[in-house]
C-alpha positions, 0 to 999 in steps of 0.5 A: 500500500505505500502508506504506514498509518503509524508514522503518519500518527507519529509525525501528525499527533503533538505529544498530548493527543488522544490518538483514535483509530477506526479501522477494520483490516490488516493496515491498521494493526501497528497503529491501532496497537498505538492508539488511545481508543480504537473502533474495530470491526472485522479482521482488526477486532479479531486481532484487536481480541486476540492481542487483548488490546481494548477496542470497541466494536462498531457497525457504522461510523453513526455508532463511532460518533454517538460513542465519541460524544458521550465519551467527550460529554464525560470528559474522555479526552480531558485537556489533550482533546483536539477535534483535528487530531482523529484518524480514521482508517479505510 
């Protein structure tokens, strides 16, 4: 594929960022072992469960939004929040 998600998250997430990954496939194994809070379906929550990494299955990007409001209604991501900084996976 060329691209490696996990530098990418290095080299665009400041030190304080609250990294989330939404992925479903073999790409987004290395960061979403990196990643704060990871959505997961398929062949990455497979690997995601057999790793014991915490992820959170998802049906469709409706359920990862109402999960990501409540965790931000409960102050989640406290200070190191930035909207900018999600990353979501194809």
């Amino acid at each position: 594929s060329g691209l490696c998600k996990c530098q990418v998250m290095s080299l665009t997430s400041p030190w304080n960022a609250h990294r989330v990954v939404i992925g479903d496939g073999k790409s987004d194994y290395c960061w979403a072992q990196k990643a704060d809070t990871v959505f997961a379906k398929s062949k990455l929550f497979e690997f995601c469960s057999s790793r014991d990494i915490p992820c959170r299955p998802f049906h469709n990007f409706v359920s990862i939004r109402h999960a990501l409001e409540i965790m931000l209604a409960g102050d989640v991501f406290q200070d190191y929040y930035q909207p900018e900084i999600v990353h979501h996976a194809g």
